[in-house]
DOFIGU-395380 format. One line per 5 residues: number of its first residue (from 1); for each residue x, y, z negated of N, C-alpha, C, O. Coordinates in Angstrom, 1 decimal, always signed. Atoms other than C-alpha are relative to their C-alpha. Layout:
# DOFIGU-395380
NUM> X Y Z X Y Z X Y Z X Y Z; ...
***
This chain:
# DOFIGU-395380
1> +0.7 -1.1 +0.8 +92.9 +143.2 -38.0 +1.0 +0.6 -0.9 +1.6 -0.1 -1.8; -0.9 -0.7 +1.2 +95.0 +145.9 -40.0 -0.6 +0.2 -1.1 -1.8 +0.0 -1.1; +0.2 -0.6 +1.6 +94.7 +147.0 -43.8 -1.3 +0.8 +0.3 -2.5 +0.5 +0.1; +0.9 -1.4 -0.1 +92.7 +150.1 -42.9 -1.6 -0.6 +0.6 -2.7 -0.1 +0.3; +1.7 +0.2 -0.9 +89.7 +148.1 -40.4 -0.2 -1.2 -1.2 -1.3 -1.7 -1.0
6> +0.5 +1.2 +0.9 +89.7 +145.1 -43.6 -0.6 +0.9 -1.3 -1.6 +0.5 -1.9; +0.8 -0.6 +0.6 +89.1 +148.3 -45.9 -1.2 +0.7 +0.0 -2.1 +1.0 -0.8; +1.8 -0.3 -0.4 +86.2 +149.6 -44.0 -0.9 -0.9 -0.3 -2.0 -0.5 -0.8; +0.6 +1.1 -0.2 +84.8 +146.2 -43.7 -0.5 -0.3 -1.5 -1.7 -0.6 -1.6; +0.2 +0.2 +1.2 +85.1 +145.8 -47.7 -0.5 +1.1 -0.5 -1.3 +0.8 -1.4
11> +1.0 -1.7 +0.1 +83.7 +149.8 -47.9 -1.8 -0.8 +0.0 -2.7 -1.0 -0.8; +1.6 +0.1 -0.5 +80.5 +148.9 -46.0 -0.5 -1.3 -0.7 -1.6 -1.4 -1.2; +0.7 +1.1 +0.9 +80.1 +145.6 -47.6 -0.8 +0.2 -1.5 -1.9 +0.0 -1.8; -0.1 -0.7 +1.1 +80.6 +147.1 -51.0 -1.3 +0.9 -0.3 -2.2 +0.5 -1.1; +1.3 -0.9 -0.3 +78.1 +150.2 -50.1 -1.1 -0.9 +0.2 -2.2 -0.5 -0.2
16> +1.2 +0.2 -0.3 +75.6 +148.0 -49.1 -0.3 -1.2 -0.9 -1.3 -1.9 -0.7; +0.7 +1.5 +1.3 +75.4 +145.0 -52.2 -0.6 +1.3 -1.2 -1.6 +1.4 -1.8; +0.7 -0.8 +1.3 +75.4 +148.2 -54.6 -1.2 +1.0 +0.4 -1.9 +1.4 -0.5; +1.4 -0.6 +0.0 +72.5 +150.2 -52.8 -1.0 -0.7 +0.4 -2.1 -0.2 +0.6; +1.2 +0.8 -0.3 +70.4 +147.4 -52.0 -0.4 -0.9 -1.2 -1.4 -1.6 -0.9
21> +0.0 +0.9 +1.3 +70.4 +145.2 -55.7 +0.0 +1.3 -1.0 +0.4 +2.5 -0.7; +0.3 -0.2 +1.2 +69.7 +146.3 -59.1 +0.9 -0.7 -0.8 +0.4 -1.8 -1.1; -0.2 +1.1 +1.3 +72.0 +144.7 -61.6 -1.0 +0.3 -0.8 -1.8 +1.1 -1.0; +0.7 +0.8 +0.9 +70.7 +142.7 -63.7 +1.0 -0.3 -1.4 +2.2 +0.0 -1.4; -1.2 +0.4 +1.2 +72.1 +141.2 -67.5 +0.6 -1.0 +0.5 +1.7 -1.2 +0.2
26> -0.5 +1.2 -0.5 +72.5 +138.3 -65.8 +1.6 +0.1 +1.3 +2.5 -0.7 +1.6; -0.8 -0.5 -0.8 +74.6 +140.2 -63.3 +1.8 +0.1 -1.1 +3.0 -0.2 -1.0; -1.3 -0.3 +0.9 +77.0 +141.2 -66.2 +0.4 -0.9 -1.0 +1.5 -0.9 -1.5; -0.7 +1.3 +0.7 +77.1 +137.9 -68.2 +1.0 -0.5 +1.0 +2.2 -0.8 +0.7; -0.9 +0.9 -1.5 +78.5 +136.4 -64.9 +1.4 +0.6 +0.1 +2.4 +0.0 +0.4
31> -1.5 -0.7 -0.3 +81.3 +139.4 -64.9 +0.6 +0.1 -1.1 +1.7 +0.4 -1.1; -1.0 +0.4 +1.0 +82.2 +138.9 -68.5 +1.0 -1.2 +0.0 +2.2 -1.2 -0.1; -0.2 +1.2 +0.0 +82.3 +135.2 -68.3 +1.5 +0.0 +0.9 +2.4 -0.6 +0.7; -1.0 +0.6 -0.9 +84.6 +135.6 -65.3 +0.9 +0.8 -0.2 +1.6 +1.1 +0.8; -1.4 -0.7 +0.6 +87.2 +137.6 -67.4 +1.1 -0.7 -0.2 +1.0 -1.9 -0.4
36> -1.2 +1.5 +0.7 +90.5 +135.9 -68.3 +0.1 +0.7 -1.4 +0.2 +1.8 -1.7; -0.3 -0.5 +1.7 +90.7 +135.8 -72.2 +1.6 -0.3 -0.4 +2.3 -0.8 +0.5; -1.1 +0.0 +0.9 +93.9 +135.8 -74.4 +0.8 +1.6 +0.4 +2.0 +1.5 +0.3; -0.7 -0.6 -0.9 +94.9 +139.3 -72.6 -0.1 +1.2 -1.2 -0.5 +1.0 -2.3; -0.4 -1.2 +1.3 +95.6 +142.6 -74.8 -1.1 +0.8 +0.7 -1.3 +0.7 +1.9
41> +1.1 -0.8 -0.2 +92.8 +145.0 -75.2 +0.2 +1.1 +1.0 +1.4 +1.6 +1.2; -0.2 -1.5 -0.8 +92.5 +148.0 -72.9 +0.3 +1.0 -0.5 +1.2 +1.0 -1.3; -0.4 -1.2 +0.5 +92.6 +151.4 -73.5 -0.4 +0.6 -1.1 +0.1 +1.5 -1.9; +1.1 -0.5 +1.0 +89.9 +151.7 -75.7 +0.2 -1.1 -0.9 -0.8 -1.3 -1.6; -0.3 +0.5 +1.4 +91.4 +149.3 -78.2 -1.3 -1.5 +0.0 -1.5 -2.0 -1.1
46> +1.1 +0.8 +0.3 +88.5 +146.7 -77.6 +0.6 -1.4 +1.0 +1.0 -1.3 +2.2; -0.5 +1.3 -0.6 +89.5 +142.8 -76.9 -1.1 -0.7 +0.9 -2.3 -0.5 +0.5; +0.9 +0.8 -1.2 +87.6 +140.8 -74.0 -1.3 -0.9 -1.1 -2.5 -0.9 -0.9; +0.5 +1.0 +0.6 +86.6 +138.2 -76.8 -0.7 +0.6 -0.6 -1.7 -0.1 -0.7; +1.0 -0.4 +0.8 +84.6 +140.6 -79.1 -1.5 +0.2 +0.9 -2.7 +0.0 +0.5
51> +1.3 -0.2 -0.5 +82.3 +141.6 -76.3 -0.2 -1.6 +0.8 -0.9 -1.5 +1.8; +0.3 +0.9 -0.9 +82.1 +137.9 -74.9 -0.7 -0.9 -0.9 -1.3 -1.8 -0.5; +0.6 +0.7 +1.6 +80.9 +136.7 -78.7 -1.1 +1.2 -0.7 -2.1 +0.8 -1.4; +0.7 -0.7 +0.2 +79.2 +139.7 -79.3 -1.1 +0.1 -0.1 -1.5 +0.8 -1.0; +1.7 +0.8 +0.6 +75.3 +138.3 -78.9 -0.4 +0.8 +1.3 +0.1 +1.4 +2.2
56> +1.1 -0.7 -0.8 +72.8 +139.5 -77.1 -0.1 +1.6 +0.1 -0.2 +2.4 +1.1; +0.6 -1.9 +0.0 +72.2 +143.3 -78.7 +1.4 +0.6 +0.8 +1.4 +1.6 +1.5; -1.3 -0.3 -0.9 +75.8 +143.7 -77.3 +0.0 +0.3 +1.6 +0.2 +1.2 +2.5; +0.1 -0.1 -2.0 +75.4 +143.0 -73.8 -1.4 +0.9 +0.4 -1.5 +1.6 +1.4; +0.9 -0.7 -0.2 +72.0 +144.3 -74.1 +0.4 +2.2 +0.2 -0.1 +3.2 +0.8
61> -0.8 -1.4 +0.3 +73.9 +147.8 -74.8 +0.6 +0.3 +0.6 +0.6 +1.5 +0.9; -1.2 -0.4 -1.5 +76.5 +147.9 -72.3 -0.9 -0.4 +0.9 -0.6 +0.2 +2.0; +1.0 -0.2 -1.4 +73.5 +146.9 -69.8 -0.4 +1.4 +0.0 -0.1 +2.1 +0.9; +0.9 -1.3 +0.1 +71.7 +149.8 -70.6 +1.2 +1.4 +0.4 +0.7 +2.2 +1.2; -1.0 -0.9 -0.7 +74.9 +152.4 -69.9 +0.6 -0.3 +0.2 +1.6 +0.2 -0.1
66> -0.5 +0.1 -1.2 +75.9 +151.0 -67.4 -1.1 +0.4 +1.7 -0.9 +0.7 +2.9; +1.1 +0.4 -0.6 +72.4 +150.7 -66.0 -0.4 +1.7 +0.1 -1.3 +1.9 +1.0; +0.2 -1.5 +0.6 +72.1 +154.8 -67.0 +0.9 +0.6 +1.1 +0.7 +1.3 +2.2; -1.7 -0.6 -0.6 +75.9 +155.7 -65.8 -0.6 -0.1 +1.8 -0.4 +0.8 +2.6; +0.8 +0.3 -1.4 +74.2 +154.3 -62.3 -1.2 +1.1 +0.4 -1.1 +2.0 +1.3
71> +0.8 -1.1 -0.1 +71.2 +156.2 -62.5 +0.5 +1.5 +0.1 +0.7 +2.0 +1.2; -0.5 -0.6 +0.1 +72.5 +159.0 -63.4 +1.3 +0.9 +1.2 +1.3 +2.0 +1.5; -1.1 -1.1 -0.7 +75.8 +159.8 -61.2 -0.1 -0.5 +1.5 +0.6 +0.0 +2.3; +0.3 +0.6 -1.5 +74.3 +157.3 -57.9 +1.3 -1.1 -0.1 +2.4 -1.0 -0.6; -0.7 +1.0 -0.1 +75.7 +154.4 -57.1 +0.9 -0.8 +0.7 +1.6 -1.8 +0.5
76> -1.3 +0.0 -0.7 +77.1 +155.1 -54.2 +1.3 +0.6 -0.6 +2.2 +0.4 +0.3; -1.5 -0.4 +0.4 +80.3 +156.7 -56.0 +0.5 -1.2 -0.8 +1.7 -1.0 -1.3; -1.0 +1.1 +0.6 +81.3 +153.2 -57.5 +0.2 -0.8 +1.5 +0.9 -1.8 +1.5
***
């Protein structure tokens, strides 16, 4: 199997967990959690560890626009 028929394969996979599921918070605790910490902030100046300590209203707030950003522009474009 070449590069090109393992990125289709990872395409259609891909296409079909994000139009058939709804994340959830529980979906995005799971993808903080599985961050690596000690790493330098991104672009936007913000460290892994603040939003991983951050509480509840935190994650509750990045669910919600993320959860919007989806609505919003479809979800097939991610």
């Amino acid at each position: 199997m070449n590069t090109k028929e393992k990125a289709e394969i990872w395409k259609e996979y891909s296409d079909k967990l994000l139009n058939t599921e709804e994340l959830t918070t529980e979906d995005l605790k799971k993808a903080i959690r599985n961050l690596k910490n000690n790493k330098a902030a991104g672009t936007d100046g913000i460290h892994l560890e603040l939003i991983q300590y951050g509480g509840n209203k935190l994650l509750n707030r990045m669910y919600e626009v993320v959860r919007q950003t989806w609505e919003e522009n479809g979800k097939k474009q991610y």
